[in-house]
DOVEX-694642 format. One record per residue (C-alpha): residue number from 1; residue in three letters; x, y, z. Coordinates in pm, 1 decimal, decimal comma. Layout:
N
+-----+------+----------+----------+----------+
: seq : type :       xx :       yy :       zz :
+-----+------+----------+----------+----------+
: NUM :  ala :        X :        Y :        Z :
...
+-----+------+----------+----------+----------+
***
This chain:
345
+-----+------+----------+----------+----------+
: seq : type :       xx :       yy :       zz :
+-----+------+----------+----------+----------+
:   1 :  unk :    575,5 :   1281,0 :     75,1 :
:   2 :  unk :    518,2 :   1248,8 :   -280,2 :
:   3 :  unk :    279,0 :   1466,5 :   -485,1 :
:   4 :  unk :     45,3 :   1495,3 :   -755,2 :
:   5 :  unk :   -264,3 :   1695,8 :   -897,9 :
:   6 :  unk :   -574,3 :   1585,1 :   -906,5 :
:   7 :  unk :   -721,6 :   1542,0 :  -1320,8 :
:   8 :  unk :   -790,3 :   1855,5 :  -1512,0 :
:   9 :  unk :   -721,4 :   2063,2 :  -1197,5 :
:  10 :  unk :   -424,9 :   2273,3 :  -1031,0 :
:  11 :  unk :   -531,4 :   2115,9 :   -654,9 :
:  12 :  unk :   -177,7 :   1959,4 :   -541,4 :
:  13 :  unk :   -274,0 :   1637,9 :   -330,3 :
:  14 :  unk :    -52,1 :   1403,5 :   -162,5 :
:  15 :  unk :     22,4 :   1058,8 :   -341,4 :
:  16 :  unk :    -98,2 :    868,2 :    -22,4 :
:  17 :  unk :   -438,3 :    965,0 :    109,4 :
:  18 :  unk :   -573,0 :    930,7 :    442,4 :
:  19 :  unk :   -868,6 :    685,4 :    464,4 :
:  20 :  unk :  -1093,4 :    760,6 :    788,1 :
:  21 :  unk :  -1372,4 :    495,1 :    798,4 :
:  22 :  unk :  -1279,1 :    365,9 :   1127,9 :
:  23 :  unk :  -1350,8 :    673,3 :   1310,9 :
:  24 :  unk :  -1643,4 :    638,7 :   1491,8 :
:  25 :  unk :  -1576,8 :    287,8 :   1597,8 :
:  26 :  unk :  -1299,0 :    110,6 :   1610,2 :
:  27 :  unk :  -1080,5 :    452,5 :   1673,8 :
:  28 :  unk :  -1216,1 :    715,2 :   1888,1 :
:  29 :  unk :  -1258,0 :   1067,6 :   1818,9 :
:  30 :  unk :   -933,2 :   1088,0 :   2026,5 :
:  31 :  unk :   -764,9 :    884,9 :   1781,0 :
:  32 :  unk :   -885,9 :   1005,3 :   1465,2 :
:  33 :  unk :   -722,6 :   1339,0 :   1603,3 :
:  34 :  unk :   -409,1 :   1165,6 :   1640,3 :
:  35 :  unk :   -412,2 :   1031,3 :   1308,8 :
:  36 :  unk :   -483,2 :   1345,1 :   1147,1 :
:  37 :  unk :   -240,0 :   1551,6 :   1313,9 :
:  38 :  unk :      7,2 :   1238,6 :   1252,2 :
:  39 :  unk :    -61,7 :   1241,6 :    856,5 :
:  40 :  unk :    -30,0 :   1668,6 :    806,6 :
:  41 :  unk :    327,4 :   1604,6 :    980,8 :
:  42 :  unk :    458,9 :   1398,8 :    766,2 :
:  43 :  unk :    280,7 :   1529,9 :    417,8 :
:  44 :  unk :    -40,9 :   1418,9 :    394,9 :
:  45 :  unk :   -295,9 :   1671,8 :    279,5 :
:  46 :  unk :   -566,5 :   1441,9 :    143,4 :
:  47 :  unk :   -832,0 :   1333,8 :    325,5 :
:  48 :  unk :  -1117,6 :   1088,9 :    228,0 :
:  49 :  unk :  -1423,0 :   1016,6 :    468,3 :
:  50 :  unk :  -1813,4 :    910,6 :    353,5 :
:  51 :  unk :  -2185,0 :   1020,9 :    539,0 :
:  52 :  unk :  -2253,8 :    665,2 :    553,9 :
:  53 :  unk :  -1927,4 :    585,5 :    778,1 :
:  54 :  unk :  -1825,9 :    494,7 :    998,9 :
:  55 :  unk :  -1776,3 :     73,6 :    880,7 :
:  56 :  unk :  -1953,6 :   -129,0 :    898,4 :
:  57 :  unk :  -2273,4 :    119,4 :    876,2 :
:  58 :  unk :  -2557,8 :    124,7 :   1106,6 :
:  59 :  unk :  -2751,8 :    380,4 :   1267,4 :
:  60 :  unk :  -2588,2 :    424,9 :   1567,0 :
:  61 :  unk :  -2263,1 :    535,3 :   1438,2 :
:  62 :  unk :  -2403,3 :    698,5 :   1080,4 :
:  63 :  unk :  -2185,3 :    988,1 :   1012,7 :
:  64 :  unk :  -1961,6 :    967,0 :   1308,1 :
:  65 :  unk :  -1630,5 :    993,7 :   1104,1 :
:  66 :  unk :  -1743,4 :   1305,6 :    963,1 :
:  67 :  unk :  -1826,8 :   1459,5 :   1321,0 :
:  68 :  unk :  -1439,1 :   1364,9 :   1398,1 :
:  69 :  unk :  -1306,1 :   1519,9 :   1079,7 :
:  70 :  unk :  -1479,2 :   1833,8 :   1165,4 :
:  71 :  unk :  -1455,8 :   1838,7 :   1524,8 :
:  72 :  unk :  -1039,9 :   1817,2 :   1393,6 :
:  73 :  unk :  -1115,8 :   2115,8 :   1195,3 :
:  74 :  unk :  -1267,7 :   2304,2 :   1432,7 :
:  75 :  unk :   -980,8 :   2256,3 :   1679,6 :
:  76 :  unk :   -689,7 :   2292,4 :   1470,8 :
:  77 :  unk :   -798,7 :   2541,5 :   1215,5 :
:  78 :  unk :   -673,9 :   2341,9 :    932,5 :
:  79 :  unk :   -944,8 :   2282,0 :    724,2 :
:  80 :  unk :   -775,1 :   2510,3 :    454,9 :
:  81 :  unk :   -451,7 :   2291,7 :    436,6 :
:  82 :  unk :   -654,9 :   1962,8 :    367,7 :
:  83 :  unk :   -819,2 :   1846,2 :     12,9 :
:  84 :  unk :  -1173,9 :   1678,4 :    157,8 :
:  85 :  unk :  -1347,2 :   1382,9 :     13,1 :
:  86 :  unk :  -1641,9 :   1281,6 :     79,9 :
:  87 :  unk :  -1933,9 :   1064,8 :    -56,7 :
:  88 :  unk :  -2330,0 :   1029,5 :    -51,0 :
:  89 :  unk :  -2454,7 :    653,4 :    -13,9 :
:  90 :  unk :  -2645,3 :    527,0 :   -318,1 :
:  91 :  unk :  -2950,8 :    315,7 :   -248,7 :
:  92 :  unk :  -2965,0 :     40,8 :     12,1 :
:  93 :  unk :  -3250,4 :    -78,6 :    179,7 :
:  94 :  unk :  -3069,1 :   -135,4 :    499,0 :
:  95 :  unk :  -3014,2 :    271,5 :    490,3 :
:  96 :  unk :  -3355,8 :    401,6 :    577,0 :
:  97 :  unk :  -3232,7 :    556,7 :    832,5 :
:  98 :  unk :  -3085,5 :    822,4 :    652,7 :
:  99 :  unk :  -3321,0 :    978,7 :    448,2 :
: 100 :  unk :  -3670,8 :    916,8 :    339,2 :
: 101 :  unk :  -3529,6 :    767,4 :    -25,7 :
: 102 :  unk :  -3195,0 :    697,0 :    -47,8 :
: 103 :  unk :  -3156,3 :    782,4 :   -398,7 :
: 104 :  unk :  -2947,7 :   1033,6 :   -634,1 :
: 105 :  unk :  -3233,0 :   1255,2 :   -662,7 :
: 106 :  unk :  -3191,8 :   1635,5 :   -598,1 :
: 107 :  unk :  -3338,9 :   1659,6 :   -300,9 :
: 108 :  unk :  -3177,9 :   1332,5 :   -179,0 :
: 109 :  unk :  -2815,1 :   1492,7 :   -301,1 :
: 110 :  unk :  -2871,7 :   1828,1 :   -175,8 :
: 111 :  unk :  -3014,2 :   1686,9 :    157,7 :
: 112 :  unk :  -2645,3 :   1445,4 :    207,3 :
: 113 :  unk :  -2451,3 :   1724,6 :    147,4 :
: 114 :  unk :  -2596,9 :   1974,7 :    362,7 :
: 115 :  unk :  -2587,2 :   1728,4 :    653,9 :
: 116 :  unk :  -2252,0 :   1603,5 :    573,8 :
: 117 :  unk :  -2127,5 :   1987,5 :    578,4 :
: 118 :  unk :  -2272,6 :   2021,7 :    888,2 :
: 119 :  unk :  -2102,0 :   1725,0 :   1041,2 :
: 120 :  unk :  -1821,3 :   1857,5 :    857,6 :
: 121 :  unk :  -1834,3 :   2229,6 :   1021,5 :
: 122 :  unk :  -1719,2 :   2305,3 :    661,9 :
: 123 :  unk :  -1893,9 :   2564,8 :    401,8 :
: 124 :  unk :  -1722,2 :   2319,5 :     95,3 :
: 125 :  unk :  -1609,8 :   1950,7 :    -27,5 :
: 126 :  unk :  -1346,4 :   2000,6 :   -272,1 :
: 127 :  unk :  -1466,1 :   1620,2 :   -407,6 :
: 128 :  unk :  -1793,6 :   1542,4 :   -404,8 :
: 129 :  unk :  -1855,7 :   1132,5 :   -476,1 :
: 130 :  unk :  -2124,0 :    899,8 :   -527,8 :
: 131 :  unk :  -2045,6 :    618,2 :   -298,3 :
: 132 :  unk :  -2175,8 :    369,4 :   -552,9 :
: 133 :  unk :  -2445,2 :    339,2 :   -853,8 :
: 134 :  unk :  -2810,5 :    365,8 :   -805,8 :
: 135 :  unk :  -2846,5 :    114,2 :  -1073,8 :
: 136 :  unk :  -2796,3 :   -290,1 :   -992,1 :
: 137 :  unk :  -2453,9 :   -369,3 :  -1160,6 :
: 138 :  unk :  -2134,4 :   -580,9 :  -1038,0 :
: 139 :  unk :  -1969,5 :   -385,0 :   -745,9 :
: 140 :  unk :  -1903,2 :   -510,5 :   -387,2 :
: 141 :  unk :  -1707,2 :   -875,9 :   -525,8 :
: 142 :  unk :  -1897,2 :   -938,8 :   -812,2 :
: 143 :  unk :  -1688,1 :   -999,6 :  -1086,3 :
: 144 :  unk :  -1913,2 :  -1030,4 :  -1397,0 :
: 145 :  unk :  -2230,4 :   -830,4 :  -1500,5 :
: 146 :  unk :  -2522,4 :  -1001,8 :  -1425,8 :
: 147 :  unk :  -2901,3 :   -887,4 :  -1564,2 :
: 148 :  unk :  -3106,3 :   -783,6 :  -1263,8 :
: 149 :  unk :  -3512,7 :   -689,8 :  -1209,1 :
: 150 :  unk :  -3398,4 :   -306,6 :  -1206,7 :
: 151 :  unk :  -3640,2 :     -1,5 :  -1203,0 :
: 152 :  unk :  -3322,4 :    203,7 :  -1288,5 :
: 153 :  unk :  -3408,4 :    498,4 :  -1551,4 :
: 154 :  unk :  -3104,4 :    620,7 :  -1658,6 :
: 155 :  unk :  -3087,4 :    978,8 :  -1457,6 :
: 156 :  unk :  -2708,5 :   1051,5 :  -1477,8 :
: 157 :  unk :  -2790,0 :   1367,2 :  -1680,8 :
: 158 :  unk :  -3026,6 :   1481,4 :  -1425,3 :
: 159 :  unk :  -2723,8 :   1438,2 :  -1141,3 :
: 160 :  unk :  -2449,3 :   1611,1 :  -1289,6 :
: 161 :  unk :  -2739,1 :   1888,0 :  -1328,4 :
: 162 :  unk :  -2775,6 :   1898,2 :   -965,3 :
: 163 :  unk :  -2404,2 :   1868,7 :   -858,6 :
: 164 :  unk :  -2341,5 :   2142,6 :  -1116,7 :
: 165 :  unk :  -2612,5 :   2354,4 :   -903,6 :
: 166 :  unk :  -2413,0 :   2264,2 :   -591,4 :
: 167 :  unk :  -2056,4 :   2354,2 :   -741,3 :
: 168 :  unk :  -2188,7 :   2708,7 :   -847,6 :
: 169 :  unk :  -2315,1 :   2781,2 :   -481,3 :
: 170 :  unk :  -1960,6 :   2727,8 :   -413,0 :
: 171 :  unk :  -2068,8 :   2380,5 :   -227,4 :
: 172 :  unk :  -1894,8 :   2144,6 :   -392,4 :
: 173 :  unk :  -1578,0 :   2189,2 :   -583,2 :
: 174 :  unk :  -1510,8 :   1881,9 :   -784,5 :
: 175 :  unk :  -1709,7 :   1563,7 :   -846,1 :
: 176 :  unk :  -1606,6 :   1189,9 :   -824,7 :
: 177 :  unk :  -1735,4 :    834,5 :   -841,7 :
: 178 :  unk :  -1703,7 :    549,6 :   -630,0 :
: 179 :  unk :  -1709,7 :    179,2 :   -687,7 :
: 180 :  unk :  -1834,0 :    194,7 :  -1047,8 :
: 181 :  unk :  -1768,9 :      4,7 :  -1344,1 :
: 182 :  unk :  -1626,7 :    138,9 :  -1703,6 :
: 183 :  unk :  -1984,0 :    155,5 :  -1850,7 :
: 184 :  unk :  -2131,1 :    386,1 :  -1537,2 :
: 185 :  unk :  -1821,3 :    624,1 :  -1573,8 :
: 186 :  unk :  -1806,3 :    657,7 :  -1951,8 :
: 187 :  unk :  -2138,8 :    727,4 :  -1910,8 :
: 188 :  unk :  -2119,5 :   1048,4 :  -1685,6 :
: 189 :  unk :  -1857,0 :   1114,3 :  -1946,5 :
: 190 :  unk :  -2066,9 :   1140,9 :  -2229,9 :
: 191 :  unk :  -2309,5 :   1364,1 :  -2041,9 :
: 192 :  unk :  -2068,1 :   1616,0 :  -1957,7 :
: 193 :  unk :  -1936,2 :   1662,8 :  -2287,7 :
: 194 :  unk :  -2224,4 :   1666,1 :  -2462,5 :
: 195 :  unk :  -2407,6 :   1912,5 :  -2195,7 :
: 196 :  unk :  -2145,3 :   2116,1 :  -2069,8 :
: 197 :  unk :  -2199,3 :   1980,9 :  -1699,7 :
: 198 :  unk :  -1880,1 :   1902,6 :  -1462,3 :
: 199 :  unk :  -1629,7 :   1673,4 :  -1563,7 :
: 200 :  unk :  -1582,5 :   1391,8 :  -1298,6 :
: 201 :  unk :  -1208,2 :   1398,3 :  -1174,8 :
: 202 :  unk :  -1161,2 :   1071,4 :   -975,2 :
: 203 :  unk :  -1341,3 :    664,3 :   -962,0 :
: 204 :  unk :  -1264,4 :    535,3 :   -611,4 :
: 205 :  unk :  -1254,8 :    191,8 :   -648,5 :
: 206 :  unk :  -1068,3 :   -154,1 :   -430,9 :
: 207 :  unk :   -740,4 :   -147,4 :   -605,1 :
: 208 :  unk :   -442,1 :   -436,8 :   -440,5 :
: 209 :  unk :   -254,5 :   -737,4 :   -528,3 :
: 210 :  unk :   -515,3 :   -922,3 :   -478,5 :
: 211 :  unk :   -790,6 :   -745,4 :   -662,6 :
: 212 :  unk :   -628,8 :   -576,6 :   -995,3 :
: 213 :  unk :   -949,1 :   -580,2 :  -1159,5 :
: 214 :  unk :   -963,4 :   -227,6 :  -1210,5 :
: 215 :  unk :   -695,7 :   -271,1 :  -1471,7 :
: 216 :  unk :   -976,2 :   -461,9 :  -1694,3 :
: 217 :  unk :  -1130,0 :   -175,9 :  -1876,1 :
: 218 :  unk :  -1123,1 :    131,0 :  -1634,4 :
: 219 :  unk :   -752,4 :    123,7 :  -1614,2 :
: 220 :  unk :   -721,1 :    253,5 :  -1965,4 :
: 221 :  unk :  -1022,9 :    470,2 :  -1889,8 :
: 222 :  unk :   -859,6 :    660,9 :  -1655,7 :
: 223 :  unk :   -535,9 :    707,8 :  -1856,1 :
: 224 :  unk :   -716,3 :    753,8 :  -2178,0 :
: 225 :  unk :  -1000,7 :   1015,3 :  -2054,2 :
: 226 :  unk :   -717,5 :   1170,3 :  -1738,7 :
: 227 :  unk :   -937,8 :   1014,5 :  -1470,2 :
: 228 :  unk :   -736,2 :    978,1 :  -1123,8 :
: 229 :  unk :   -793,3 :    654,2 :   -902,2 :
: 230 :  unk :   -791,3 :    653,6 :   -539,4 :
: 231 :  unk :   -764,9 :    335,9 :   -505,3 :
: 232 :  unk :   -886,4 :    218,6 :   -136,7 :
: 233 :  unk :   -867,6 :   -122,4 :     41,5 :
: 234 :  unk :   -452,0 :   -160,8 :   -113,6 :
: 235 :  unk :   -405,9 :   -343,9 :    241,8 :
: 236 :  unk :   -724,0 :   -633,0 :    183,4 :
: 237 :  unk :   -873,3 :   -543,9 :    509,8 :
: 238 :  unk :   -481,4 :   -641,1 :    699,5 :
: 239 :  unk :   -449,0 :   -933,6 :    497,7 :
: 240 :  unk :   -196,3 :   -789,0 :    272,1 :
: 241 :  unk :     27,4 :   -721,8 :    607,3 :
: 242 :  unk :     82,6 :  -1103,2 :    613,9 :
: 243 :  unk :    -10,6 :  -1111,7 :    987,7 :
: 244 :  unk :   -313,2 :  -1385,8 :    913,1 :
: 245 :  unk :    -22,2 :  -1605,9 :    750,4 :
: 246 :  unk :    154,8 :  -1664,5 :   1140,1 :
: 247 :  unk :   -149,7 :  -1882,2 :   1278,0 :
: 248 :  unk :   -230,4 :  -1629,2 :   1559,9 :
: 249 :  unk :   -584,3 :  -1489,5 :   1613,2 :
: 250 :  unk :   -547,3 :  -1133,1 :   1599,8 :
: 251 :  unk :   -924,8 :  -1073,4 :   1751,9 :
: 252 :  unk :   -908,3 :   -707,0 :   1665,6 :
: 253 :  unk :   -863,0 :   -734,1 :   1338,2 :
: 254 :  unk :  -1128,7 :   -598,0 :   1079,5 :
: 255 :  unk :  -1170,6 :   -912,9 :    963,0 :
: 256 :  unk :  -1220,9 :  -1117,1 :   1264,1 :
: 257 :  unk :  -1457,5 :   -845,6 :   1398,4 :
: 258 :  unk :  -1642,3 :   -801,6 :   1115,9 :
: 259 :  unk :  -1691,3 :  -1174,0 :    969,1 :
: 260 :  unk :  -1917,7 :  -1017,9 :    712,8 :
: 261 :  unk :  -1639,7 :   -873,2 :    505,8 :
: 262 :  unk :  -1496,4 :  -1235,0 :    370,3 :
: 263 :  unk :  -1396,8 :  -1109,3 :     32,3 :
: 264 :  unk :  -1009,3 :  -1153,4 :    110,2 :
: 265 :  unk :  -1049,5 :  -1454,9 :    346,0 :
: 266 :  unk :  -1051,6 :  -1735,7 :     86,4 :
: 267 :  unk :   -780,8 :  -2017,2 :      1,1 :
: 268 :  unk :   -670,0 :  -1845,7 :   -263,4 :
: 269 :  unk :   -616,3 :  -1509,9 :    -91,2 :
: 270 :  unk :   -378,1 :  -1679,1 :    156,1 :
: 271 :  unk :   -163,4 :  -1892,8 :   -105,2 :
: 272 :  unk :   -130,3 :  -1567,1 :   -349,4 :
: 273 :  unk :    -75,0 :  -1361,1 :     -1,2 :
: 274 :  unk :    179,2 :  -1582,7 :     75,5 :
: 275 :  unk :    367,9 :  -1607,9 :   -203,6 :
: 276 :  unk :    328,1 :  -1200,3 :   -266,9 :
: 277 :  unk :    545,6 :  -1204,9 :     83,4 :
: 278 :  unk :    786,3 :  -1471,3 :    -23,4 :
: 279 :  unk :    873,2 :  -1212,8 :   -337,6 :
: 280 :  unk :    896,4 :   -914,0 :    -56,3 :
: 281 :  unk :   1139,3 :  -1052,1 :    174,8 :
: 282 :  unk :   1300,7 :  -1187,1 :   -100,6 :
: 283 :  unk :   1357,8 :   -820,2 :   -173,2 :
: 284 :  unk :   1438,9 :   -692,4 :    192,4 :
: 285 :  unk :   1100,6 :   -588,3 :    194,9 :
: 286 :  unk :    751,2 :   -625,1 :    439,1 :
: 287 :  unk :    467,7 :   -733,6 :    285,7 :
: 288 :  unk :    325,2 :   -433,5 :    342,8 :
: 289 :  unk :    590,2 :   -235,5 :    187,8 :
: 290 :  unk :    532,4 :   -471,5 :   -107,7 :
: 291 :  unk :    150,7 :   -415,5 :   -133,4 :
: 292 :  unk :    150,9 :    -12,1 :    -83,5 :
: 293 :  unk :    444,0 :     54,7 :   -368,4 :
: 294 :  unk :    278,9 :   -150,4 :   -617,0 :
: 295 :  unk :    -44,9 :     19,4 :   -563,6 :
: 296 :  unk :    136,4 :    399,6 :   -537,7 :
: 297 :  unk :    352,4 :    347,9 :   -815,4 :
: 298 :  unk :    103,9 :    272,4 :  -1073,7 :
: 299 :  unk :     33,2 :    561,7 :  -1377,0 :
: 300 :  unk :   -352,3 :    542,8 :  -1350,2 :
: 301 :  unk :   -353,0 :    605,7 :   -931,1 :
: 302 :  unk :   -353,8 :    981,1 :   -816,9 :
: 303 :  unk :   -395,0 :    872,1 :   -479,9 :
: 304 :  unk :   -364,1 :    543,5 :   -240,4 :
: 305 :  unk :   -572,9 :    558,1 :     28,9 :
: 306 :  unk :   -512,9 :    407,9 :    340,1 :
: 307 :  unk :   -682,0 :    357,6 :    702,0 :
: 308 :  unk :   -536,1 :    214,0 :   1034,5 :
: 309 :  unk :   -671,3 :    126,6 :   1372,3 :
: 310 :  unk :   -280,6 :    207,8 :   1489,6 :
: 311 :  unk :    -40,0 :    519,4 :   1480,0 :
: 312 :  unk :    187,3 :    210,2 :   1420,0 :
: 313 :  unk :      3,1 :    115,1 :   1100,5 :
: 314 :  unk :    -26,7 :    419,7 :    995,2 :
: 315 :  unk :    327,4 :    517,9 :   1040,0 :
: 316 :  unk :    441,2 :    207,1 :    866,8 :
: 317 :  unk :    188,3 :    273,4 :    579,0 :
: 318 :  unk :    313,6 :    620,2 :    516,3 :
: 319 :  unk :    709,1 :    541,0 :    531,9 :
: 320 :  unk :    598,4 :    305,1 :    218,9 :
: 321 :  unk :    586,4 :    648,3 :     23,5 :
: 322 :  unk :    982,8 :    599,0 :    -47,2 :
: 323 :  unk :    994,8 :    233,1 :   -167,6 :
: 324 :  unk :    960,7 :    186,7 :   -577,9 :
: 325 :  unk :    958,3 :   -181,9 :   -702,1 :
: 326 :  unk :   1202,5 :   -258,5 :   -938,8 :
: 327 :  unk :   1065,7 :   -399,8 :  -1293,7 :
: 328 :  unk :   1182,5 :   -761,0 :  -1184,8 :
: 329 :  unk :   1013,5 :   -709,9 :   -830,0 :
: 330 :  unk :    682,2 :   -631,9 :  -1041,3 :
: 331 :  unk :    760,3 :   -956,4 :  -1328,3 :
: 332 :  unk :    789,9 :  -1165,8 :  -1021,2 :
: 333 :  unk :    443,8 :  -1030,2 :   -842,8 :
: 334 :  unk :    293,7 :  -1024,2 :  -1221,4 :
: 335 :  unk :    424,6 :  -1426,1 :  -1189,6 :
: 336 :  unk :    221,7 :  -1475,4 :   -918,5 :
: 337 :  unk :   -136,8 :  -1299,5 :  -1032,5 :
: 338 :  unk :    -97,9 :  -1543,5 :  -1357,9 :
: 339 :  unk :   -105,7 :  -1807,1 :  -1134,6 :
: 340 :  unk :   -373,4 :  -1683,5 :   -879,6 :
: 341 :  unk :   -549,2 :  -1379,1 :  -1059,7 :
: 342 :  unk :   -788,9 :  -1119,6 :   -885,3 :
: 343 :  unk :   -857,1 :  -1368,4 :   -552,5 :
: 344 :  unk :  -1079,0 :  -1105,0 :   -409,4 :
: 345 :  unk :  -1264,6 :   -875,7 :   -630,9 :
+-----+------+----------+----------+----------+
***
């Protein structure tokens, strides 16, 4: 395993991070064990889960991947060897169920976290996110900005207040943000220089060949400002494994369960998939050995998470730790995102 620290800190996290967002429903609690005790073997001390997840949310599984991480604690005693992300769900009115306002008030952050420790069985989250903004901007496969009816007030002053109240009960250690755009995190920025309230450390954002959009501003954010990315969804939901490409079905697959996450199912996510595995076996490489090292091997990502359904995936996903992609490897995929740029955002 490869290593890194996170921004501004001396916490030593693993390059590849373990996604979880399947526990809870597609994997049991069974199999999240597995996959946990698979991914400390071989290196992997980094683990990333949400209160909102498992995916796709609803009430009957809300916060069942954080019952498995902790129940994993519990048993093996190892909460002190893993670095724990986790995330509070901005607004959605499909979310009700969670709180009475799903906002990024104080008592709506302090209430998250305390349940989500709970579910934990954990007295701390070393990084604390906010799953996405409370305002309406372009996240979730919008590309551009558009103006929205919003009865946003700009609060982000007030939230680092309250997170900084959480990190000095020895809650929280760090802070992070998830699925937000250059404006939202040079925002929370500003406020902590100006205020003296903690520095966010990490933006957890879709990051693959076939979304690089994160290199269009927040890129030189992160380098510019020492911001980490954990960059999630590297595999497109499977489609970056090349497995739709064959013909076959594949009825288990994320995407064929779940028909409501089409992002990466157009025309022009095939072609560019396709040719993105023409370039890897070109190389004497799988697709997915392809997809992973250009993700893990880029100087504004601290940390690649990924999630499987299968110890095979996941086994496969962490060997791609040793591959690095030669400059004309990347000039040939940087050949083919000319052609076909950002197919899924």
């Amino acid at each position: 395993m490869k290593y890194t620290t996170l921004p501004d800190t001396d916490i030593k996290v693993s390059k590849i991070c373990l996604g979880t967002m399947t526990f809870g429903q597609q994997n049991t609690e069974a199999d999240g064990h597995a996959q946990m005790d698979y991914a400390l073997e071989k290196g992997i001390n980094f683990f990333d889960t949400a209160e909102m997840y498992s995916v796709p949310a609803r009430q009957e599984t809300y916060g069942s991947t954080e019952k498995i991480l902790g129940s994993w604690f519990k048993k093996s005693g190892k909460r002190e060897d893993i670095v724990l992300a986790s995330k509070i769900a901005g607004p959605n009115p499909n979310f009700t169920y969670m709180r009475d306002k799903n906002d990024f008030s104080a008592a709506s952050i302090t209430h998250a976290l305390e349940h989500s420790l709970k579910r934990l069985q954990t007295d701390y989250i070393d990084v604390y996110q906010l799953h996405w903004p409370e305002r309406k901007t372009n996240y979730f496969g919008q590309r551009g900005f558009k103006v929205q009816e919003d009865v946003w007030e700009d609060n982000i002053y007030a939230v680092l207040e309250t997170l900084d109240g959480l990190i000095k009960q020895g809650k929280i250690n760090h802070i992070g943000l998830s699925n937000e755009t250059p404006w939202g995190i040079m925002r929370f920025l500003e406020e902590s220089k100006y205020h003296d309230l903690p520095r966010i450390k990490t933006i957890q954002n879709p990051y693959s060949l076939l979304n690089r959009t994160f290199e269009v501003g927040s890129s030189e954010v992160c380098i510019r400002e020492n911001l980490g990315l954990l960059a999630y969804s590297p595999m497109a939901f499977g489609v970056l494994s090349g497995k739709f490409l064959s013909g076959e079905s594949h009825p288990n697959a994320r995407i064929k369960l779940f028909p409501q996450f089409s992002r990466y199912n157009s025309a022009q996510s095939t072609e560019a998939t396709r040719l993105y595995q023409e370039i890897a076996h070109k190389n004497g490489l799988t697709l997915t050995e392809l997809s992973l090292a250009f993700v893990e091997q880029q100087q504004f990502v601290t940390s690649t998470i990924i999630g499987a359904t299968t110890m095979e995936q996941l086994k496969e996903n962490i060997d791609t730790i040793t591959i690095s992609l030669s400059d004309e490897i990347v000039k040939a995929i940087d050949e083919v995102q000319a052609i076909i740029p950002n197919p899924a955002p």
